[in-house]
LODO-486688 format. One record per residue: x, y, z of N, C-alpha, C in turn; residue in one letter. Coordinates in steps of 0.05 Angstrom, whole numbers, padded with zeros to 5 digits, always signed. Atoms other than C-alpha are relative to their C-alpha. Example, Ala and Ser with C-alpha at 12.3 -4.5 7.8 and 13.67 -1.06 7.14 Angstrom:
// LODO-486688
+00018-00024+00000+00246-00090+00156+00018+00024+00000A/-00016-00024-00001+00273-00021+00143-00015+00022+00014S/
***
This chain:
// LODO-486688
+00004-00028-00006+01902+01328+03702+00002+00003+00031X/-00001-00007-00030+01924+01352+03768-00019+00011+00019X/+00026-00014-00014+01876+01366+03826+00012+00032+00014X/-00003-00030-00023+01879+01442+03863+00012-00010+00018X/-00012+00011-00024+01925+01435+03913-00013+00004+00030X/+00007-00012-00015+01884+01473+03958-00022-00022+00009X/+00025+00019-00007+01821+01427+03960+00002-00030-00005X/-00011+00030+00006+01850+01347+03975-00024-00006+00019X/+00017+00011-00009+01792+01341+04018-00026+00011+00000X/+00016-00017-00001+01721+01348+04022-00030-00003+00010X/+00023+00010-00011+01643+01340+04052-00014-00015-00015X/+00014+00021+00006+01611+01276+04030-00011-00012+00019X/+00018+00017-00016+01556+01236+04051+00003-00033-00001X/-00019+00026+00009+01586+01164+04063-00021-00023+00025X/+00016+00026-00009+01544+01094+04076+00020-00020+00005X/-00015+00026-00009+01578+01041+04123-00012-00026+00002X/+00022+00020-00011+01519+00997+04136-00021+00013-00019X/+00022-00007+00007+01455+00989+04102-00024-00004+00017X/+00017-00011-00016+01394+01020+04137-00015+00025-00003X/+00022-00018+00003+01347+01066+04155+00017+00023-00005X/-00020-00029+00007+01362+01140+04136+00019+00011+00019X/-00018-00001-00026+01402+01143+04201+00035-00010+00001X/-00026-00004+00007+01462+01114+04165+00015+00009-00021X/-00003-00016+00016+01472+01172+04121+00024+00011+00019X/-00015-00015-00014+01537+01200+04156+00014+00018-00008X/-00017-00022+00008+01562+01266+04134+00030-00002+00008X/-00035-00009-00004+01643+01271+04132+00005+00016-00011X/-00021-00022+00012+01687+01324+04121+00030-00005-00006X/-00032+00009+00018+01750+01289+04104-00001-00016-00021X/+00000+00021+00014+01729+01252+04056+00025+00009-00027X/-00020-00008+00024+01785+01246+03991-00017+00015-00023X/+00008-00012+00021+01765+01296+03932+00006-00022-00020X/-00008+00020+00014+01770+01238+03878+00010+00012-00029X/-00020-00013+00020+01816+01250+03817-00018-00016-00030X/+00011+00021+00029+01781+01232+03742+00023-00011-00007X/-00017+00018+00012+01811+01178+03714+00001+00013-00043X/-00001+00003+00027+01812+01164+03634-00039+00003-00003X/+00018-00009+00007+01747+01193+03603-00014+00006+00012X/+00029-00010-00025+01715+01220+03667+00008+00035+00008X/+00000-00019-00005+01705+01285+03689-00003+00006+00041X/-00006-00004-00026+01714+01315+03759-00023+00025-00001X/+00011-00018+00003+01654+01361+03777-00007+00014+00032X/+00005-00010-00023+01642+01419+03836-00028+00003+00000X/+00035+00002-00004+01566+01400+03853-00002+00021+00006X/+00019-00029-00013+01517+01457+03869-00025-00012+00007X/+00031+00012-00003+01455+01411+03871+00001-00038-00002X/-00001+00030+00012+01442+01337+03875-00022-00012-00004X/+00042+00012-00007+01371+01307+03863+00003-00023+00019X/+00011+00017-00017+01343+01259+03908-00023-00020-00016X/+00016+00020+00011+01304+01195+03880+00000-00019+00016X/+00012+00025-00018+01263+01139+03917+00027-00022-00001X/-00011+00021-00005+01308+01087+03898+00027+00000+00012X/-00023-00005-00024+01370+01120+03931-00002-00013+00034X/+00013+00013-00027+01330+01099+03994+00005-00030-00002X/+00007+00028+00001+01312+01027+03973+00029-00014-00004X/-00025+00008+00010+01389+01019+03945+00027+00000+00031X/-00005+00004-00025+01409+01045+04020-00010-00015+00026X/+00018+00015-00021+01360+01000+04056+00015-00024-00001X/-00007+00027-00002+01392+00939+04034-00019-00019-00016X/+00028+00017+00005+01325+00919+03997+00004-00002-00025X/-00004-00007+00032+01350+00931+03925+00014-00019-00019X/-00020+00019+00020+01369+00881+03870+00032+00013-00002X/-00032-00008-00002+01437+00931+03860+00008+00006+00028X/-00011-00010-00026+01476+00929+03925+00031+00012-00003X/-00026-00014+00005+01537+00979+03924+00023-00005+00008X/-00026+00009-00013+01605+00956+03950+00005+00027+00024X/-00004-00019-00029+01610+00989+04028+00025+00011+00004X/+00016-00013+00002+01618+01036+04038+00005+00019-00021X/-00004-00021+00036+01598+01091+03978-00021+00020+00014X/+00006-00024-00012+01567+01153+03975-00028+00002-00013X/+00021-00010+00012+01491+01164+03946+00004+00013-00018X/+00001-00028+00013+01465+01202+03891+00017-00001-00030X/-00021-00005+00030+01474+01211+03814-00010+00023-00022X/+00001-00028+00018+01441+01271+03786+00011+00022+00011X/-00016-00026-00010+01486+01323+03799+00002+00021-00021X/-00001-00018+00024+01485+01394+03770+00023+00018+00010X/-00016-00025-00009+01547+01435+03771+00020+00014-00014X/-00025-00012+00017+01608+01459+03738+00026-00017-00002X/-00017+00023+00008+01668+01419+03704+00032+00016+00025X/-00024-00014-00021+01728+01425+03764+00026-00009-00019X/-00025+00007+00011+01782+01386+03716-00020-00025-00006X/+00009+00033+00015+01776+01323+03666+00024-00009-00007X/-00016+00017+00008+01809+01265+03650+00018+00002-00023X/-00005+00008+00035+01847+01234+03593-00017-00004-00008X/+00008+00009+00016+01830+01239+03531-00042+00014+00001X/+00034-00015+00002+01758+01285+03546+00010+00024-00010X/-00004-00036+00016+01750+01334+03496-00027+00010-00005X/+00030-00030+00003+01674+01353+03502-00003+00016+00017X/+00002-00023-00027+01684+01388+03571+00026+00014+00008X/-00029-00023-00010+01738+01445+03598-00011+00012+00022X/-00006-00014-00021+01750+01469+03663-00023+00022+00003X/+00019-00026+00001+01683+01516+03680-00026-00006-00009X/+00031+00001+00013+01626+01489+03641-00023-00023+00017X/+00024+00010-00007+01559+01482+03665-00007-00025+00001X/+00006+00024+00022+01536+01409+03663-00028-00015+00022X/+00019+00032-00011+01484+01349+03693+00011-00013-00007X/-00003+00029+00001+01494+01281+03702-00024-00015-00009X/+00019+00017+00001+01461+01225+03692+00004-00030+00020X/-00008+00015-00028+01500+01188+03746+00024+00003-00004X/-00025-00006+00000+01564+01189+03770+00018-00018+00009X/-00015+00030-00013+01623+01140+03797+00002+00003+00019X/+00000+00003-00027+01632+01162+03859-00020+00019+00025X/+00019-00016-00028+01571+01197+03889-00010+00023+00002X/+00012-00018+00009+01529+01244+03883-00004+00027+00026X/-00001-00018-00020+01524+01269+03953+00017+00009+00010X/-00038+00001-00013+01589+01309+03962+00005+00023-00023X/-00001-00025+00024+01613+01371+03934+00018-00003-00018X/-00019+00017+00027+01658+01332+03882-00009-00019-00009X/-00003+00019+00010+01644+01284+03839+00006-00010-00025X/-00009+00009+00030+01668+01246+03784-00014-00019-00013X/+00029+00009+00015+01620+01224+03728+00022-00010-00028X/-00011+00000+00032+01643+01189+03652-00015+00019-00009X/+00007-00026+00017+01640+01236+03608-00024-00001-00013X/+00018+00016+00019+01592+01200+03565-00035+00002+00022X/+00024-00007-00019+01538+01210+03629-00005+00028+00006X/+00003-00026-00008+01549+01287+03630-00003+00010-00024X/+00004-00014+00020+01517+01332+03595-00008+00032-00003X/-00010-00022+00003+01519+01406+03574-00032+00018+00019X/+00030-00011-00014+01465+01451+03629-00001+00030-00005X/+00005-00021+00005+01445+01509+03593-00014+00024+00018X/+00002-00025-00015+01439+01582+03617-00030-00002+00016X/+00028-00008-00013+01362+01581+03623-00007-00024+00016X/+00007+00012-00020+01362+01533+03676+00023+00002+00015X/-00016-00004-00030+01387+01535+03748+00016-00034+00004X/-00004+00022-00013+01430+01491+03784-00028-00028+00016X/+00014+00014-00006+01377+01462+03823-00023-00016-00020X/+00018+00017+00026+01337+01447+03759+00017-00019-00014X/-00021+00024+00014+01400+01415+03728-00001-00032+00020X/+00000+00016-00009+01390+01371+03788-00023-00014+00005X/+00023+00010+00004+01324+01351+03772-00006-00010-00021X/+00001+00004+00032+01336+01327+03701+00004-00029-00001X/-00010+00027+00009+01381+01260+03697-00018-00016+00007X/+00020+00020-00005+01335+01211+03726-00029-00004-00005X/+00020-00002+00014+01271+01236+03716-00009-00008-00021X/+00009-00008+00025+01270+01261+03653+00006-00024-00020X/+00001+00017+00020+01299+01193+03617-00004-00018+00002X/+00020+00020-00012+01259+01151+03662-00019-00004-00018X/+00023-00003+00011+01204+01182+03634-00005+00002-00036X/+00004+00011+00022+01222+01183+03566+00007-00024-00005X/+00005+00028+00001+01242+01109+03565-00027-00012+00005X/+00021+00022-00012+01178+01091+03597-00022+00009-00016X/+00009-00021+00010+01137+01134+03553+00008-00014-00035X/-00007+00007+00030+01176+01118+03483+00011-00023-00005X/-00008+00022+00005+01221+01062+03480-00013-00025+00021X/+00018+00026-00005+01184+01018+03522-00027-00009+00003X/+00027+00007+00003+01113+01035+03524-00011+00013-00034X/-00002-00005+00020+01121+01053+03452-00028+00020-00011X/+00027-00024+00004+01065+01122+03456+00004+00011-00026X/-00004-00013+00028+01045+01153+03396-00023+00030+00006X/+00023-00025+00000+01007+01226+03385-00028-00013+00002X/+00025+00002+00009+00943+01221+03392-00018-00017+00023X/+00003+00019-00013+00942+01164+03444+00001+00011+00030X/+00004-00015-00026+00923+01176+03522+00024-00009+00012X/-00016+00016-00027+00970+01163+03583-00012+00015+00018X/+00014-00004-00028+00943+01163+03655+00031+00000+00018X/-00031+00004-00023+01015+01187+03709-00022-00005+00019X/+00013+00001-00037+00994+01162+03773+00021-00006+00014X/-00015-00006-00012+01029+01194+03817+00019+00023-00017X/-00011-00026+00020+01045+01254+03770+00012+00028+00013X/-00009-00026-00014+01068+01308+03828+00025+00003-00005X/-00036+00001-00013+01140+01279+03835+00021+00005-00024X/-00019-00006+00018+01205+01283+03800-00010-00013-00031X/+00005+00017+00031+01185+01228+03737-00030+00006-00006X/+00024-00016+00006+01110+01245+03744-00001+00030-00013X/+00008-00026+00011+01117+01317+03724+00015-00007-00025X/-00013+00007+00024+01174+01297+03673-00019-00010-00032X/+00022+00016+00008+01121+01248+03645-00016+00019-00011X/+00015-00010+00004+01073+01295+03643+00013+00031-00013X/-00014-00019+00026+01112+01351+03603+00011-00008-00016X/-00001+00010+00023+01138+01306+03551-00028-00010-00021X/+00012+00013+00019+01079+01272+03534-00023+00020-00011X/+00004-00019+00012+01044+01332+03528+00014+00019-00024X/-00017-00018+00016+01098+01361+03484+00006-00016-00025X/-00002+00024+00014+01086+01292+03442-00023-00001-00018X/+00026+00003+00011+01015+01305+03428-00015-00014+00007X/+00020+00016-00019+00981+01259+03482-00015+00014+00008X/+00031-00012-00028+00920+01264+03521+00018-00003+00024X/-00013-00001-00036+00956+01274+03589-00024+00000+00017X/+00012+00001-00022+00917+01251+03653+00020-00003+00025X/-00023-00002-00013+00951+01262+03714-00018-00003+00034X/+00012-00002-00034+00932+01241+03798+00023+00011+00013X/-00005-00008-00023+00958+01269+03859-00008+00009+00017X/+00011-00001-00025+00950+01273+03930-00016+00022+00029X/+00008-00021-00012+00935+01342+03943-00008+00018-00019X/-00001-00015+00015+00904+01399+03920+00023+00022-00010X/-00028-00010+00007+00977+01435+03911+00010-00019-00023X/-00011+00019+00018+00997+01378+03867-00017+00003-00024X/+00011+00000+00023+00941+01377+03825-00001+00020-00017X/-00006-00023+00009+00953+01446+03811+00025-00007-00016X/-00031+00003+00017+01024+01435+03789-00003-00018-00019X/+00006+00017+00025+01008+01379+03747-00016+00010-00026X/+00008-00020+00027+00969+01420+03704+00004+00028-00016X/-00025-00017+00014+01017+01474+03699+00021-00018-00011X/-00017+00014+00008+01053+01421+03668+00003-00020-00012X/+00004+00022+00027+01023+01383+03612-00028-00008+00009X/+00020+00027-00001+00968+01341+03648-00028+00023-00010X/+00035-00021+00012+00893+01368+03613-00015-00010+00018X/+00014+00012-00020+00868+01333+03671+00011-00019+00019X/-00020+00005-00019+00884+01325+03738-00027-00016+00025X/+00016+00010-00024+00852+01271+03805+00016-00004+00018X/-00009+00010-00029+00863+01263+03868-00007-00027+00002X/-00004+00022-00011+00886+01198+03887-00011-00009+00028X/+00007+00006-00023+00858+01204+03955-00035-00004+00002X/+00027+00008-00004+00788+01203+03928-00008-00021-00003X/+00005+00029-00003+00757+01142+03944-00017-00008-00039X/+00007+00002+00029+00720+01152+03867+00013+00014-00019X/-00009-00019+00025+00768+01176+03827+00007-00027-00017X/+00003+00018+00032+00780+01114+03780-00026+00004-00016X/+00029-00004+00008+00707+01117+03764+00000+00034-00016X/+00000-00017+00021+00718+01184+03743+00018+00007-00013X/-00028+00001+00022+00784+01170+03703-00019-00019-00024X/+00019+00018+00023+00734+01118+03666-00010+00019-00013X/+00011-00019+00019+00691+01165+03647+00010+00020-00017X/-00017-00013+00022+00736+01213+03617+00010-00006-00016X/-00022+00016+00016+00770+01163+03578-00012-00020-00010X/+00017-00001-00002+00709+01139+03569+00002-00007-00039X/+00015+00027-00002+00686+01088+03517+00027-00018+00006X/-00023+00018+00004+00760+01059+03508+00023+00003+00016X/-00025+00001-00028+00801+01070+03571+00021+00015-00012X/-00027-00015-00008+00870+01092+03578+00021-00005-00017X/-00019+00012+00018+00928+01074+03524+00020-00011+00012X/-00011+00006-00020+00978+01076+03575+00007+00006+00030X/-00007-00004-00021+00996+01082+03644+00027+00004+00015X/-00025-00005-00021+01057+01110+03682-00005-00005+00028X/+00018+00004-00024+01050+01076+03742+00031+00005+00020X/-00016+00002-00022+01093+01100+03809-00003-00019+00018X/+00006+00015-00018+01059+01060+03851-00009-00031-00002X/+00011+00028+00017+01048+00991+03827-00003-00025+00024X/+00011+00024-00017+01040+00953+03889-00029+00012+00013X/+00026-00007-00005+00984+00996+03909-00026+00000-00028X/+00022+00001+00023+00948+01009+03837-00002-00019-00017X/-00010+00016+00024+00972+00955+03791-00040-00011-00012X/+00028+00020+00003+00895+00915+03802-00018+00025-00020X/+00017-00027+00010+00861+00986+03787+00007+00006-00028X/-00013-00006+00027+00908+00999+03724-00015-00016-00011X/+00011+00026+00015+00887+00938+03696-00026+00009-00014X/+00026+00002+00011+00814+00958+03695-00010+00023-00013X/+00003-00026+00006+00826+01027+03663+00022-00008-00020X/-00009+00001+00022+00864+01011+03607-00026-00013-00025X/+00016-00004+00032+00838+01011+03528+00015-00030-00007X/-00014+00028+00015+00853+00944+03491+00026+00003-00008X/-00035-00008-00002+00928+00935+03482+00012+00025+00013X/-00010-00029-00028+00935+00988+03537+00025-00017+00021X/-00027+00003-00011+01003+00982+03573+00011+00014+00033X/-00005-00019-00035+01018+00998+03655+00035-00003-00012X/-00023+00008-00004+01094+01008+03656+00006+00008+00025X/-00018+00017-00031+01124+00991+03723+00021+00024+00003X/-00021-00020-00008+01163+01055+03745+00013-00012+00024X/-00007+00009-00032+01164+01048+03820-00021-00021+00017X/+00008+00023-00017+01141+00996+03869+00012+00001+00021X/-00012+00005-00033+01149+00982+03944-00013-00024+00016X/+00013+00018-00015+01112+00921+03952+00003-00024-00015X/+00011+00015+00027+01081+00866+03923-00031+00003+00003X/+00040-00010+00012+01001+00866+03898-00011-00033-00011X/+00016+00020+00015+00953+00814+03880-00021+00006-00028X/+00009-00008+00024+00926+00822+03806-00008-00025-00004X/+00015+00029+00026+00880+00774+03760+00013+00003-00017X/-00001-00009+00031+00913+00761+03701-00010-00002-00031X/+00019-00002+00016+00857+00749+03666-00004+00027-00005X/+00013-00029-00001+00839+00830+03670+00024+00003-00022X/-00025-00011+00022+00908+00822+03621-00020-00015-00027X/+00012+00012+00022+00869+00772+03576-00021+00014-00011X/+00023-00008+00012+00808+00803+03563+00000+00030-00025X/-00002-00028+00025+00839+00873+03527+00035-00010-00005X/-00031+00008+00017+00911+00835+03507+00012+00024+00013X/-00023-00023-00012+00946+00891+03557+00018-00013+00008X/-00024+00007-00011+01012+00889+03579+00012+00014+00031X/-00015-00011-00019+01050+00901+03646+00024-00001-00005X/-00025-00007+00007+01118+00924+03628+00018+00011+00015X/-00017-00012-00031+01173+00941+03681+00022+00025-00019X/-00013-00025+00009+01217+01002+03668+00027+00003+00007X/-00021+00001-00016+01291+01002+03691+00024+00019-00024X/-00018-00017+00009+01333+01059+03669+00031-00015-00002X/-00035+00011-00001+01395+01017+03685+00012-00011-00015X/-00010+00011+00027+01390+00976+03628-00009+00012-00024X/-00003-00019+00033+01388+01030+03571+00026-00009-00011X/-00031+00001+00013+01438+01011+03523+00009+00020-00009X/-00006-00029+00001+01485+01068+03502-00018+00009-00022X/+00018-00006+00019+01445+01075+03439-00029+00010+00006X/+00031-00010-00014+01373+01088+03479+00010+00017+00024X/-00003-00014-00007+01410+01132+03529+00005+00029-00013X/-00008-00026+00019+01437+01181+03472-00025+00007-00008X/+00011-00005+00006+01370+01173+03449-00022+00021+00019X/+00012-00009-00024+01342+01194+03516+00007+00024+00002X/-00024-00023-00004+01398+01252+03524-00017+00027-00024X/+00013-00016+00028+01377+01280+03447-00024+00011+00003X/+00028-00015-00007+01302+01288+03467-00001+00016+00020X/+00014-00021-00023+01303+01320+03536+00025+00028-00011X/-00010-00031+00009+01361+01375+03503-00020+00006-00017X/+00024-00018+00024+01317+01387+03449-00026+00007+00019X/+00015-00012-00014+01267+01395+03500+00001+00029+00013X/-00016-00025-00009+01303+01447+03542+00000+00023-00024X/+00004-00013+00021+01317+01477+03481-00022+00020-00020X/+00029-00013+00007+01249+01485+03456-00012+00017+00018X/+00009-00016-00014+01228+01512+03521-00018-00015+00012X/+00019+00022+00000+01178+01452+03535+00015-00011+00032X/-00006+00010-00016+01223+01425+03587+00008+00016+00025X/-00001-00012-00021+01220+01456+03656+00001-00018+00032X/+00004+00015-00023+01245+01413+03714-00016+00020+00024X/+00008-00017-00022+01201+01431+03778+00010+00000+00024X/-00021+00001-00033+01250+01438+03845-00029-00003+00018X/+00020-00002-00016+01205+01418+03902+00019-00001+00020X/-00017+00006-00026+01234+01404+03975+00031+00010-00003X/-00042-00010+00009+01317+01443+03974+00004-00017+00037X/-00012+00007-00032+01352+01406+04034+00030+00003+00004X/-00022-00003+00000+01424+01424+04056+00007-00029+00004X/-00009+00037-00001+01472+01361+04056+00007-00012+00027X/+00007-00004-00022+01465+01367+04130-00026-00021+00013X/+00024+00013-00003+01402+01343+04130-00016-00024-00016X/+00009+00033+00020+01401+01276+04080-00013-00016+00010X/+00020+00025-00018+01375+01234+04133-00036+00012-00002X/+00019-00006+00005+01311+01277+04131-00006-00002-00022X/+00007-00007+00023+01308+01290+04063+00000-00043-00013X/+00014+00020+00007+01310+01210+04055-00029-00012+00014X/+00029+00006-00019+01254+01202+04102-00022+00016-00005X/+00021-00020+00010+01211+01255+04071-00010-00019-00026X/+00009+00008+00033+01215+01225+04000-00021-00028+00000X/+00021+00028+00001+01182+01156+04017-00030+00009+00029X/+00017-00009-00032+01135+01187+04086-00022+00028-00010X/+00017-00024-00004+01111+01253+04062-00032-00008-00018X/+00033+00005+00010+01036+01264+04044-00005+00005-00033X/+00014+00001+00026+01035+01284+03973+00024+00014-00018X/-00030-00007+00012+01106+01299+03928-00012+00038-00025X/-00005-00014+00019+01115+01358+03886+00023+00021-00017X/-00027-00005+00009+01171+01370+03848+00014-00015+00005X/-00028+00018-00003+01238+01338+03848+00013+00010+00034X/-00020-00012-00035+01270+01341+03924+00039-00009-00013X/-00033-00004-00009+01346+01366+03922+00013+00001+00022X/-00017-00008-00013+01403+01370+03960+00013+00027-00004X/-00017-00025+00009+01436+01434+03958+00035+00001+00019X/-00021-00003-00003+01510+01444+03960+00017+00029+00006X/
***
């Protein structure tokens, strides 16, 4: 499929070196890239922003990208032209990613088809760009790997941000006890516009003590944990027998007993969206439309940053005092 002749080039955000958010370098010539065989070509309007974009540009990340590439894989925008052989998308339609091949930061990009999916009316661009990562983070970490059932609690800690709120409007929409921390009183607000029946601040020096008690004789079922080099020891002692931390995000390492695993047979379980097989991504895909659908699913936009300003907007996501919502780019 032929590109516009008009638009052969275009503004992307392009990594030569890995480093601090300082080698985020905006270009304006960059090549508009052409879909190949089953990929689609899309004109971004929004791109989300996720922690490990940072950690994957630091140089600190088990996946290191072949230099230089462009950030970024939830993109929400409209189909500009598709490949061979794609017949679920045409020229115009709305869509999200779930990542893309060549980059998310850049007002083109080209995604398989098989990672894009259809972004209905009653959500915005910028909410489309608050969906892919989150939302099947959090149902992987939630269903297929911490295997929750109705009825059963989960504790988000760190429930303000993009997979925390996600978290906390599925498993509410599952039939959980939702508990939910964050760092401010703005956060804790939003968290409970958004599933959690109960919301702590993480900055109080006694708020486990009063996550115990609420949960109170038999602890916690499971845990969404963002922070796992800071809480992991704490999780431990707030979980219910066969109670489960899963391992979202991390930035460290932690010292734990693992006796505190022996005594209630819990598990620490790591979470990695990357290895969904296609079979648990469709499955992922199927729930958060039916979500949408239902009405249940409401990404929350927090932080909008022009693509101007990526270097900030990575230095906010790991630095700022207390997240809420998904931070975009806007295109």
């Amino acid at each position: 499929v032929a590109m516009a002749a008009t638009r052969s080039v275009m503004r992307a955000v392009r990594v030569f070196e890995f480093g601090g958010p300082e080698v985020l370098k905006l270009q304006s010539d960059v090549l508009v890239p052409v879909p190949k065989e089953n990929q689609v070509l899309i004109k971004v309007h929004a791109c989300g922003v996720n922690p490990v974009e940072t950690y994957i540009r630091s140089g600190t990340y088990a996946r290191k990208p072949a230099l230089p590439y462009t950030p970024g894989s939830d993109v929400a925008g409209v189909i500009e032209s598709v490949g061979e052989r794609v017949t679920a998308f045409k020229k115009g339609d709305r869509v999200f990613t779930l990542e893309t091949v060549s980059g998310g930061y850049a007002e083109y990009a080209v995604a398989a088809a098989n990672r894009v999916f259809p972004l209905p009316d009653k959500l915005d661009f910028r909410q489309g760009a608050a969906i892919g990562v989150p939302y099947f983070t959090a149902y992987r970490a939630l269903f297929q790997k911490g295997c929750a059932k109705a009825g059963e609690s989960v504790l988000v800690h760190g429930a303000s941000g993009g997979v925390g709120l996600a978290a906390c409007q599925i498993a509410r929409a599952c039939g959980l006890k939702v508990l939910g921390t964050a760092g401010t009183e703005e956060g804790m607000n939003v968290i409970l516009r958004n599933g959690a029946h109960q919301a702590f601040n993480h900055r109080d020096p006694n708020y486990t003590e009063r996550i115990k008690a609420c949960t109170a004789p038999g602890g916690v079922d499971i845990i969404i944990e963002m922070l796992s080099n800071i809480n992991l020891d704490a999780d431990l002692q707030l979980l219910s027998c066969a109670g489960r931390v899963m391992v979202v995000g991390c930035r460290g390492r932690i010292e734990i007993n693992p006796r505190d695993t022996m005594s209630k047979e819990s598990s620490i379980i790591g979470v990695s969206l990357f290895l969904a097989t296609e079979e648990e991504r469709h499955e992922c895909a199927t729930a958060v439309l039916d979500g949408i659908e239902a009405g249940w699913l409401k990404p929350v936009v927090g932080l909008e940053y022009p693509l101007e300003k990526v270097a900030k907007a990575h230095e906010d996501i790991i630095c700022s005092s207390g997240a809420r919502g998904k931070m975009v780019l806007l295109l």
